[in-house]
Backbone bond lengths (Angstrom), bond angles and torsions (degrees), N, CA, C in turn:
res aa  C-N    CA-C-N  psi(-1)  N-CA   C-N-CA  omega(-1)  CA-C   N-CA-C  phi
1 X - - - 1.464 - - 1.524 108.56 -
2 X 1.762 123.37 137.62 0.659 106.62 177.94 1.634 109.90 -130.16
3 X 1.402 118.38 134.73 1.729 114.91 -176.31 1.872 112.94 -111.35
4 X 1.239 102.42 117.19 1.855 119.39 167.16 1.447 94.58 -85.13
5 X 1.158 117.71 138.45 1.483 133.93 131.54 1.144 127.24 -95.17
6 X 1.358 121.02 132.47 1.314 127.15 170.93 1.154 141.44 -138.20
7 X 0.822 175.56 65.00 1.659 162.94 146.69 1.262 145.79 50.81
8 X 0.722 141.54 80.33 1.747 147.67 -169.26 1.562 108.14 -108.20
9 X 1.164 129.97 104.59 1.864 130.68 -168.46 1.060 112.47 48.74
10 X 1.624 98.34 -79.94 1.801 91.55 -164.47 1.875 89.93 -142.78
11 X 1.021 95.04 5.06 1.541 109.28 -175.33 1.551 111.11 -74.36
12 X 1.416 138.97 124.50 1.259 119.63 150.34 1.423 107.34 -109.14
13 X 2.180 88.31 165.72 1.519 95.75 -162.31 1.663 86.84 -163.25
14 X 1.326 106.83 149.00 1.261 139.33 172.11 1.168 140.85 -133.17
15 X 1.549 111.03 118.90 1.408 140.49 -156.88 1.491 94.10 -84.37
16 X 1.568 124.69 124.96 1.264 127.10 161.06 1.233 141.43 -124.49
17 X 1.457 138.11 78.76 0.929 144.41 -113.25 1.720 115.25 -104.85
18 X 1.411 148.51 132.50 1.541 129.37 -175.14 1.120 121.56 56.97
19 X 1.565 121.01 36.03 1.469 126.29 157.00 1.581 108.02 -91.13
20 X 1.229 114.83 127.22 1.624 118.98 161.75 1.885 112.16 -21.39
21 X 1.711 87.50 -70.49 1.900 88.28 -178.44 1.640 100.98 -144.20
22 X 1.050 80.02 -179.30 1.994 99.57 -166.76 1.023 118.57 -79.66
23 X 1.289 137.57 130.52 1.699 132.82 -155.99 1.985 91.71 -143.99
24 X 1.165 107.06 143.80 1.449 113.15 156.48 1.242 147.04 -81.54
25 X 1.626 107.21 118.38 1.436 127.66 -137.90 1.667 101.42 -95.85
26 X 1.797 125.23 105.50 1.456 97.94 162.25 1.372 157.39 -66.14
27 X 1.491 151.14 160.09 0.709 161.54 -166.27 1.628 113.52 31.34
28 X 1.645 103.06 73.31 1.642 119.28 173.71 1.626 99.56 -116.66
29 X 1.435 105.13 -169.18 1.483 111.59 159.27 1.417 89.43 -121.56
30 X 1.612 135.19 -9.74 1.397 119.37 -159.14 1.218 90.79 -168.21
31 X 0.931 114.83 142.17 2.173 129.17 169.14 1.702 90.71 -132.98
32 X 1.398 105.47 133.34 1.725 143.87 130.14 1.013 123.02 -71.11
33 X 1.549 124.62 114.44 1.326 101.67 157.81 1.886 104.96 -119.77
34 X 1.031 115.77 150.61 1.823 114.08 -165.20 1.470 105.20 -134.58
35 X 1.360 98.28 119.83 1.717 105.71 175.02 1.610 110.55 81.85
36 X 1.189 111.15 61.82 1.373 113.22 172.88 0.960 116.15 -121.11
37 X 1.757 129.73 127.81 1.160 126.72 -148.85 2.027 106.38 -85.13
38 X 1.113 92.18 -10.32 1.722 85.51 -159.73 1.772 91.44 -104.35
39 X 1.642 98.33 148.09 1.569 112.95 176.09 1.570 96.05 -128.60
40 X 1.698 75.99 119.32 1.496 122.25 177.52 1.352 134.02 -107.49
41 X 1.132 128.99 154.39 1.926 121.50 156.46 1.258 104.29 -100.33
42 X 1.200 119.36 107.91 1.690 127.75 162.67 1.441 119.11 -96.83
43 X 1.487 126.02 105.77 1.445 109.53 -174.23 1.612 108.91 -53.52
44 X 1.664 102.56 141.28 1.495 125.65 147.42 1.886 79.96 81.84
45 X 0.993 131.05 0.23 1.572 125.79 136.04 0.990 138.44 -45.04
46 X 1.225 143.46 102.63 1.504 142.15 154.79 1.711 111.23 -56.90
47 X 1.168 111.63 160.12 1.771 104.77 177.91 1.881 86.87 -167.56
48 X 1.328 101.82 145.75 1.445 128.87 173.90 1.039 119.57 -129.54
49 X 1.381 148.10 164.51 1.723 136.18 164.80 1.796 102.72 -89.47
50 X 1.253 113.53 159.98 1.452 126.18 -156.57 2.010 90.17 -134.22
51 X 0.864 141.14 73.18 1.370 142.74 -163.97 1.789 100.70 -77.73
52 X 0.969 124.70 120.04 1.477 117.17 174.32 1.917 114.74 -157.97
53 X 0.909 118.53 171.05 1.071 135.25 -154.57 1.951 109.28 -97.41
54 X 1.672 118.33 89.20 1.609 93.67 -154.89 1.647 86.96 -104.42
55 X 1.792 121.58 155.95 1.241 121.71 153.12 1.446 90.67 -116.62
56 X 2.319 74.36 153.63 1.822 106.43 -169.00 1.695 90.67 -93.53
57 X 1.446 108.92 103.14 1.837 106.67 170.77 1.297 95.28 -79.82
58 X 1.684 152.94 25.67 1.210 149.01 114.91 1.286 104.10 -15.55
59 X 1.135 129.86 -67.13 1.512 135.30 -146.81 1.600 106.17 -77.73
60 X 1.098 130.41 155.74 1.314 144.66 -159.73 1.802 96.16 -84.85
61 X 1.549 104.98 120.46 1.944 100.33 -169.06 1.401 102.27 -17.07
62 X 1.868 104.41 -71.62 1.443 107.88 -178.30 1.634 128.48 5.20
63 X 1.531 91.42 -85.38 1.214 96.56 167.53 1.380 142.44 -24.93
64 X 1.631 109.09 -42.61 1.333 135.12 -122.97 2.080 84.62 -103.81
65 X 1.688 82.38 -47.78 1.335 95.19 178.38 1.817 123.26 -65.72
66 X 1.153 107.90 -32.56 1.561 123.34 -173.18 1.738 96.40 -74.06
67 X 1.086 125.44 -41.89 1.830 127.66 -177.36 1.566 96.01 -52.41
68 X 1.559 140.00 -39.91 0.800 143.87 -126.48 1.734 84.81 -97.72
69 X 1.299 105.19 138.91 1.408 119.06 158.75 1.592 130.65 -14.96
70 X 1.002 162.64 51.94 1.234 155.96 -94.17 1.620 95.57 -94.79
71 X 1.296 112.00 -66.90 1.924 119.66 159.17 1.170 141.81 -35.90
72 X 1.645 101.97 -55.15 1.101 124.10 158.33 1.785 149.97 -93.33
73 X 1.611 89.74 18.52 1.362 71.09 -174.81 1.924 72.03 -166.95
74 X 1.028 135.12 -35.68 1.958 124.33 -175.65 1.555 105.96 -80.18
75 X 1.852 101.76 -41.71 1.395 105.72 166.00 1.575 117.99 -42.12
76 X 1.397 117.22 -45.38 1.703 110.99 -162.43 1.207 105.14 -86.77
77 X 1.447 118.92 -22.40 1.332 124.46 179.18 1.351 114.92 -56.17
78 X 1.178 126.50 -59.81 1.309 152.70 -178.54 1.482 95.14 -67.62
79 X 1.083 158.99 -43.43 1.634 151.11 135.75 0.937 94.11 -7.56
80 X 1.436 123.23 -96.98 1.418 155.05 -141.25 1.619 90.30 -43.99
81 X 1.456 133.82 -87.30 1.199 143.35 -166.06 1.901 99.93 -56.09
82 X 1.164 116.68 -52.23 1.870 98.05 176.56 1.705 105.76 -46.59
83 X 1.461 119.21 -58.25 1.106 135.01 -173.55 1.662 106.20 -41.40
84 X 1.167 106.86 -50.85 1.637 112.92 170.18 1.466 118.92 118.13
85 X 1.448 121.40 18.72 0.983 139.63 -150.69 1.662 92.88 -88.25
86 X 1.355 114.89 136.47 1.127 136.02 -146.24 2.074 104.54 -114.25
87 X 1.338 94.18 130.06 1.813 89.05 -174.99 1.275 89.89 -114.80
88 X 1.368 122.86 143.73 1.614 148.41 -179.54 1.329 101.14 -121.84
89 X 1.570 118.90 119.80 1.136 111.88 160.95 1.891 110.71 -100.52
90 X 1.522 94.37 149.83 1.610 103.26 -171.36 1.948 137.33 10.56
91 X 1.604 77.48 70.80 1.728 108.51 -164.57 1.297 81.34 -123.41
92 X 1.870 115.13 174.68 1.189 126.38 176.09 1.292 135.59 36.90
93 X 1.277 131.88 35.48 1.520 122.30 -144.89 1.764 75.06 -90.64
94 X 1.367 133.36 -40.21 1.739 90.08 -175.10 1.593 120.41 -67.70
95 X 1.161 103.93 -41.50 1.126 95.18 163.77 1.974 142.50 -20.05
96 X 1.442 88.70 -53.35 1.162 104.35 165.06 1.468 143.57 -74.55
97 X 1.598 98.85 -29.26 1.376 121.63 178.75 1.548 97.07 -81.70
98 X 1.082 123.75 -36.74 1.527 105.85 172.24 1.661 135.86 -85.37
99 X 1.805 91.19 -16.33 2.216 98.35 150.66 1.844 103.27 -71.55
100 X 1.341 123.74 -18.91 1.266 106.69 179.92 1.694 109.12 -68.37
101 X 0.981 101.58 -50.52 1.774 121.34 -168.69 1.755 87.84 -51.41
102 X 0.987 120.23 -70.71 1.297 134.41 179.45 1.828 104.19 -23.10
103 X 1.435 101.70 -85.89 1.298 115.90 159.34 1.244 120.39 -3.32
104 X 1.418 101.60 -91.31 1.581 105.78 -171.36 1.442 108.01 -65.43
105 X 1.383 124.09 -30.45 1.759 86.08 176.27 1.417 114.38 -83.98
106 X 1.535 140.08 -10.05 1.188 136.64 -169.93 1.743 88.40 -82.00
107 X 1.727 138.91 -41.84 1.296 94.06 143.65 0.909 149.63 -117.13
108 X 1.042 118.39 55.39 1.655 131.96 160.96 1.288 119.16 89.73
109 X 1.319 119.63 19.47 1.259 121.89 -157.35 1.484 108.32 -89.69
110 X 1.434 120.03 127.23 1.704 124.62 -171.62 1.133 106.04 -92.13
111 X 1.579 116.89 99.43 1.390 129.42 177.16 1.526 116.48 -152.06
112 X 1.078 113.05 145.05 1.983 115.00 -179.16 1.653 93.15 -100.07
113 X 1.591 118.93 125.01 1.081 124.44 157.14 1.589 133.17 -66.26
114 X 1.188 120.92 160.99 1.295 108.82 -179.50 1.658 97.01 -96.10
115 X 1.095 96.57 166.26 1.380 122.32 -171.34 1.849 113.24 -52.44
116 X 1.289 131.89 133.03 1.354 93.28 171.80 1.881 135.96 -91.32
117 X 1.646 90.18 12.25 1.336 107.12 174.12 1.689 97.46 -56.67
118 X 1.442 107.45 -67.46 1.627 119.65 179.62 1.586 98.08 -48.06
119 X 1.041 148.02 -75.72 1.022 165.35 176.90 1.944 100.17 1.32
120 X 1.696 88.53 -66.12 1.530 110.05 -177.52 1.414 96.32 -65.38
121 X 1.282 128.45 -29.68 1.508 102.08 -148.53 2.017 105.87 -96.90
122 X 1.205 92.64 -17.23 1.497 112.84 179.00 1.713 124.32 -115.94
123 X 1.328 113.59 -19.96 1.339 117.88 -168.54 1.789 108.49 -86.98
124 X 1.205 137.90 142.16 1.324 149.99 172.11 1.840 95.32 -94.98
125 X 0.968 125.17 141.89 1.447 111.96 -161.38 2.125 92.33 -152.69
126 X 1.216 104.33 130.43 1.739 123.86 177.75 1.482 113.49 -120.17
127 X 1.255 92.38 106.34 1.455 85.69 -174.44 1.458 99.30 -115.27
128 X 1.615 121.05 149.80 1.651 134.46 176.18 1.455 94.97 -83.76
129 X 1.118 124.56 175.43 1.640 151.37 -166.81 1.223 114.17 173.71
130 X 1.664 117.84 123.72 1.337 114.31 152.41 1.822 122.66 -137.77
131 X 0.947 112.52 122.98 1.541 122.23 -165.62 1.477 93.89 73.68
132 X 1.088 126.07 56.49 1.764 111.95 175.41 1.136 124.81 75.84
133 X 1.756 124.13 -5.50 1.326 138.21 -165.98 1.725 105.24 -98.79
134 X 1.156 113.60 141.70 1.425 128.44 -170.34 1.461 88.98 -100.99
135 X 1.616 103.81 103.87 1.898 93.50 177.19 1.860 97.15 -104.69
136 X 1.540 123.16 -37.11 1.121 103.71 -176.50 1.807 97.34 -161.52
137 X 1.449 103.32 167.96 1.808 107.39 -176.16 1.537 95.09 -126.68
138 X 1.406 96.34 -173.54 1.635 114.72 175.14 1.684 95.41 -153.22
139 X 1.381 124.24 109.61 1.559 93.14 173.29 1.802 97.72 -121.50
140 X 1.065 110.69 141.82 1.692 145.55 -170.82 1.356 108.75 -67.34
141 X 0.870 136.60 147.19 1.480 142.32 113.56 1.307 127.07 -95.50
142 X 1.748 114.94 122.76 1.363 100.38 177.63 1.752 113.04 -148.38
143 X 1.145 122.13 172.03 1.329 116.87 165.71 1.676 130.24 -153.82
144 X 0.552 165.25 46.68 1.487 160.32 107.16 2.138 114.32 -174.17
145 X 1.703 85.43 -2.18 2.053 90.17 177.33 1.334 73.92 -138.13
146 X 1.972 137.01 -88.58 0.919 155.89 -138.58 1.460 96.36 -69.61
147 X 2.223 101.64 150.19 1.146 102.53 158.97 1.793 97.51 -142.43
148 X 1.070 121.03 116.83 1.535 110.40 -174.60 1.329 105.32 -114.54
149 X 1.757 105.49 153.22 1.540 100.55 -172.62 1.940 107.52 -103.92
150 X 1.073 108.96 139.91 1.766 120.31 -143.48 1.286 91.56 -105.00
151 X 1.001 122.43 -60.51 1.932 127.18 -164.87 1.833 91.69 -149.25
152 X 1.525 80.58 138.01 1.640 114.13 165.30 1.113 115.63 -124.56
153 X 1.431 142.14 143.07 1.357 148.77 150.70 1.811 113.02 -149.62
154 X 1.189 71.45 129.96 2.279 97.98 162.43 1.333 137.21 -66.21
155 X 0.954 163.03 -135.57 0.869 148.48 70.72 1.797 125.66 -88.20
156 X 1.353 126.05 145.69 1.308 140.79 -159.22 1.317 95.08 -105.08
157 X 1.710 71.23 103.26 1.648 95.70 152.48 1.648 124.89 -119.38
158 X 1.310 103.67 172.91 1.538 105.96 -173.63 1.733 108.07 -82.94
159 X 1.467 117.04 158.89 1.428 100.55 -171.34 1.537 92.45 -95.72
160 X 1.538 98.10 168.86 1.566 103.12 -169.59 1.682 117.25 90.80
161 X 1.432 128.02 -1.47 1.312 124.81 -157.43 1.278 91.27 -113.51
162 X 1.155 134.20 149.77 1.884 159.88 155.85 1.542 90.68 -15.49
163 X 1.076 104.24 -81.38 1.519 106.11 -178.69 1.509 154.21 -85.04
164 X 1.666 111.72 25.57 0.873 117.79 160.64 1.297 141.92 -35.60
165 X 1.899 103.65 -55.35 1.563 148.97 -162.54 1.595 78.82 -71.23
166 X 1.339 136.96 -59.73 1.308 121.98 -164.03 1.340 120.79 -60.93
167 X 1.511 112.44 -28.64 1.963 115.70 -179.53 1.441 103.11 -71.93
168 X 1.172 126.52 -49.32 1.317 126.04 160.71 1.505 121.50 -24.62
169 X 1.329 106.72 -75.35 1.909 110.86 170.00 1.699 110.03 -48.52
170 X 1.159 114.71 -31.85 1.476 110.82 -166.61 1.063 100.05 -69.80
171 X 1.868 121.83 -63.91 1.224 130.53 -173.90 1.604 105.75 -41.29
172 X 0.721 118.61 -69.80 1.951 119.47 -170.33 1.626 99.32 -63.61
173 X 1.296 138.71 -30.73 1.318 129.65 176.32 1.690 104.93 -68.77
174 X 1.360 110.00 -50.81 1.786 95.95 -177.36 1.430 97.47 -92.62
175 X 1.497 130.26 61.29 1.151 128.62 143.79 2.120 100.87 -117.50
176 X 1.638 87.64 -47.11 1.376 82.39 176.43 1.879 133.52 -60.25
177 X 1.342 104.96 -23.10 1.191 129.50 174.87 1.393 101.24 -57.31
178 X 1.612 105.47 -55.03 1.685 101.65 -169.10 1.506 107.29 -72.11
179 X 1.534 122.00 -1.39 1.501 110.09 -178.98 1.172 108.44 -90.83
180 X 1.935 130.05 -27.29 0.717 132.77 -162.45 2.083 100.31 -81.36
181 X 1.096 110.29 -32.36 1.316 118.53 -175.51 1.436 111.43 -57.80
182 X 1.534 96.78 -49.04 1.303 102.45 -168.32 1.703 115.31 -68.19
183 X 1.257 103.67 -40.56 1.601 126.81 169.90 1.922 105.06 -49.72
184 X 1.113 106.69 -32.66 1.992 97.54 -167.32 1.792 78.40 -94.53
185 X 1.341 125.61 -53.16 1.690 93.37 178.14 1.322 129.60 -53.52
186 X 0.833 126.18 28.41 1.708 115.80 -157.23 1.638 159.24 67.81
187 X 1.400 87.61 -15.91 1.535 119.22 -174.15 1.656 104.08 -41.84
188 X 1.392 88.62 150.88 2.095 89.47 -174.95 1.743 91.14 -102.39
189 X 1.110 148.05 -4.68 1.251 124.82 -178.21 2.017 115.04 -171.73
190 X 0.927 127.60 115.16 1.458 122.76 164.57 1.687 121.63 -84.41
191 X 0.845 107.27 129.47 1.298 144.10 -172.70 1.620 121.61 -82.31
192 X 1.271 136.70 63.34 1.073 131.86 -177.98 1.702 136.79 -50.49
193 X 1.672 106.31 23.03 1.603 108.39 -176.19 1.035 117.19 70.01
194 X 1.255 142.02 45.20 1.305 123.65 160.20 1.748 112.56 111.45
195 X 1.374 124.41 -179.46 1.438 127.54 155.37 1.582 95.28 -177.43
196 X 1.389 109.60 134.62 1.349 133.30 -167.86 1.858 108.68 -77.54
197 X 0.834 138.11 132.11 1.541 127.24 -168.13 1.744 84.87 -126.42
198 X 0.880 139.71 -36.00 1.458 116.37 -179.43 1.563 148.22 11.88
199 X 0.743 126.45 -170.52 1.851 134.59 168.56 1.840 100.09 -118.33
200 X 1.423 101.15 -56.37 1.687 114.67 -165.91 1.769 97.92 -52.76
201 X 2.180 94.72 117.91 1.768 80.42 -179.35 1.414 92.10 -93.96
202 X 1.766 118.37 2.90 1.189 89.43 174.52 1.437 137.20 -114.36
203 X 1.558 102.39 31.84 0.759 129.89 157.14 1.955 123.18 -32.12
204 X 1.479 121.91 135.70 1.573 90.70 172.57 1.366 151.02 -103.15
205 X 1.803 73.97 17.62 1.743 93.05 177.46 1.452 109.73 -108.33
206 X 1.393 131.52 29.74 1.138 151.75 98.19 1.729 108.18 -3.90
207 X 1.394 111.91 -84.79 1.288 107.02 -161.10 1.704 101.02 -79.27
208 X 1.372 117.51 -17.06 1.456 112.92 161.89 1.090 128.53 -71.18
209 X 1.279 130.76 -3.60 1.699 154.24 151.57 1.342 93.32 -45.94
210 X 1.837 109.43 -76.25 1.297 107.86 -152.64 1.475 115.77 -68.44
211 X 1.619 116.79 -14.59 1.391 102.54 -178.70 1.512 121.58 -90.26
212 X 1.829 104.55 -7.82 0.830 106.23 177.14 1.899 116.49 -70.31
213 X 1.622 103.86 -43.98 1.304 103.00 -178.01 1.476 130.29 -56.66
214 X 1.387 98.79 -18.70 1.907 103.12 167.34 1.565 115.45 -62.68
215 X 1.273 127.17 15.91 1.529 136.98 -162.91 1.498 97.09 -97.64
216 X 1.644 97.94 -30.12 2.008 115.72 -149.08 1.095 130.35 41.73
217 X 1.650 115.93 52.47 0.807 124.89 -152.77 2.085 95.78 -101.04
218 X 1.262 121.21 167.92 1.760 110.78 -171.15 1.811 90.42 -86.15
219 X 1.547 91.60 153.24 1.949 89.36 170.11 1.446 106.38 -94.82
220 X 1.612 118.85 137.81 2.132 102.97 -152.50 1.791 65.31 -138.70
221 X 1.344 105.67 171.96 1.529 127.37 -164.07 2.039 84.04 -125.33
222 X 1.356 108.89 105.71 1.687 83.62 155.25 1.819 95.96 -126.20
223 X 1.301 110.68 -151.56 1.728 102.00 -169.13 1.388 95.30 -152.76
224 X 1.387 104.48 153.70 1.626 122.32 171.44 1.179 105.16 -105.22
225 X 1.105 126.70 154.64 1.623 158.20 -177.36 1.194 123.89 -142.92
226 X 1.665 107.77 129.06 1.720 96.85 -173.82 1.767 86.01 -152.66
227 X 1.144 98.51 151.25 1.422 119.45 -177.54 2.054 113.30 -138.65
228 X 1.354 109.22 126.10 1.043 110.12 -164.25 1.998 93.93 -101.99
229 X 1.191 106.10 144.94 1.303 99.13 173.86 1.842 101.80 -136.93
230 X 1.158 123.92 34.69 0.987 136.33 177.61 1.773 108.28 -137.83
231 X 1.356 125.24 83.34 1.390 115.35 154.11 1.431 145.30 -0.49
232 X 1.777 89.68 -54.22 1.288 91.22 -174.33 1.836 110.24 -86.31
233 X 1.277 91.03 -33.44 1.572 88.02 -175.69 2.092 116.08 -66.67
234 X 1.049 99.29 -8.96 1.718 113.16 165.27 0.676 119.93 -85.60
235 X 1.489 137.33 -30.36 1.047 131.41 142.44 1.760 132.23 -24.56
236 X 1.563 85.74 -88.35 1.372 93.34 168.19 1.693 133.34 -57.94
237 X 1.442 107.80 -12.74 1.540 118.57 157.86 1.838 107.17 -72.76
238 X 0.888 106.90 -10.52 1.707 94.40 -166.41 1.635 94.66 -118.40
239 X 1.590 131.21 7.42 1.408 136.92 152.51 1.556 109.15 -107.58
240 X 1.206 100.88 1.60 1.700 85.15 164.90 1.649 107.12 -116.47
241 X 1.327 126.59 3.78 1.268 134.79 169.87 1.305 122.06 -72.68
242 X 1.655 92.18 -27.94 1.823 94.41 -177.61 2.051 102.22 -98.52
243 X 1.398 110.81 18.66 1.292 81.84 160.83 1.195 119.08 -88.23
244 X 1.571 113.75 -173.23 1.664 116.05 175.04 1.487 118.50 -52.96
245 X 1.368 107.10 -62.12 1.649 111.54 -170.91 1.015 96.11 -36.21
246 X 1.964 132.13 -73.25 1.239 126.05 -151.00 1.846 124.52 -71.58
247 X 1.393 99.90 -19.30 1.130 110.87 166.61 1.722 124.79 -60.68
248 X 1.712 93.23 -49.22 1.686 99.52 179.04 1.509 101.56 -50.91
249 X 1.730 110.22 -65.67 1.258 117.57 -163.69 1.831 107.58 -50.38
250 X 0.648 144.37 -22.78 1.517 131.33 -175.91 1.475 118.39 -137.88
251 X 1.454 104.35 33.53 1.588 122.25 149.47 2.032 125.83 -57.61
């Protein structure tokens, strides 16, 4: 299990991550809990389903590797490493945190980042490199079974350019890297972030669906839970829900 604290004005609140089920947390204004496998009734709980994509690092790499897309996703891998593309473990995180920022607004994606103080203090972070170039990361969250992947970013390029074909290999190489890592620690399962079930195809985690599924990873239902113990701050969570951004984003 893993717990962030954080800050919002004057509000505190805590992120809780790979607990089975939701338990009551003292002195917050707000508890998260994310990725919990068991569905429960917790009084004065809220609960949603969390749909995402889990691999069993039970299975012998082998395995792990053969589920994987053979075209799309072992092919680039195997690029990526002839090519020479370089995996960094938890180096550069500004670096990275600022191709993320980048990222998400080039696509549009309506989300508040976490901090990268938190970032550093909790995040496992994979970053690609080639000739010294920061083309793309993967950074983790994990804790003593679980390893889930938290934030991704590329770098944006134009199509048609020399180096497109290389962000591609990177991206799926520092994903595979992080399976292999996670697999020699012991970990019982990786966690691919999420999977979008929507209507909106044009939505843009749509195409983050599809890159996720080249992983072959199973689609598993777990659920979030959050409990507000501050009035006021529910409040103001339930007037910033009805604006647009947040509405589009979780249609």
């Amino acid at each position: 299990m893993l717990e962030i604290e954080k800050k919002k004005f004057f509000f505190k609140k805590k992120n809780i991550w790979f607990s089975n089920y939701p338990f009551d947390v003292p002195d917050v204004d707000v508890v998260h809990f994310y990725a919990c496998k068991e569905k429960v009734d917790k009084k004065n709980f809220n609960r949603k389903e969390a749909p995402t994509l889990v691999i069993d690092l039970g299975q012998d790499l082998d395995d792990i590797w053969k589920n994987m897309g053979k075209k799309s996703c072992r092919y680039f891998i195997k690029r990526g490493q002839k090519l020479g593309i370089e995996i960094r473990l938890n180096q550069e995180i500004e670096a990275f945190y600022r191709l993320y920022i980048d990222f998400i607004r080039k696509k549009r994606i309506p989300t508040t980042p976490e901090s990268i103080d938190s970032l550093k203090r909790h995040g496992t972070l994979f970053t690609a490199h080639l000739g010294g170039e920061l083309l793309s990361g993967a950074l983790m969250l994990e804790d003593s079974e679980h390893i889930r992947w938290f934030y991704g970013a590329s770098k944006r390029l134009e199509k048609g350019t020399n180096d497109i074909s290389s962000v591609s290999f990177a991206n799926r190489l520092a994903i595979w890297e992080a399976i292999k890592y996670a697999k020699a620690k012991g970990l019982k399962e990786f966690d691919l972030g999420g999977y979008y079930i929507g209507n909106n195809k044009n939505d843009p985690r749509v195409g983050i669906n599809r890159f996720k599924e080249k992983f072959g990873g199973v689609l598993t239902t777990y659920y979030t839970y959050w409990k507000y113990y501050s009035k006021l701050y529910m409040i103001m969570q339930r007037l910033y829900s009805l604006t647009p951004g947040f509405r589009k984003h979780n249609q």
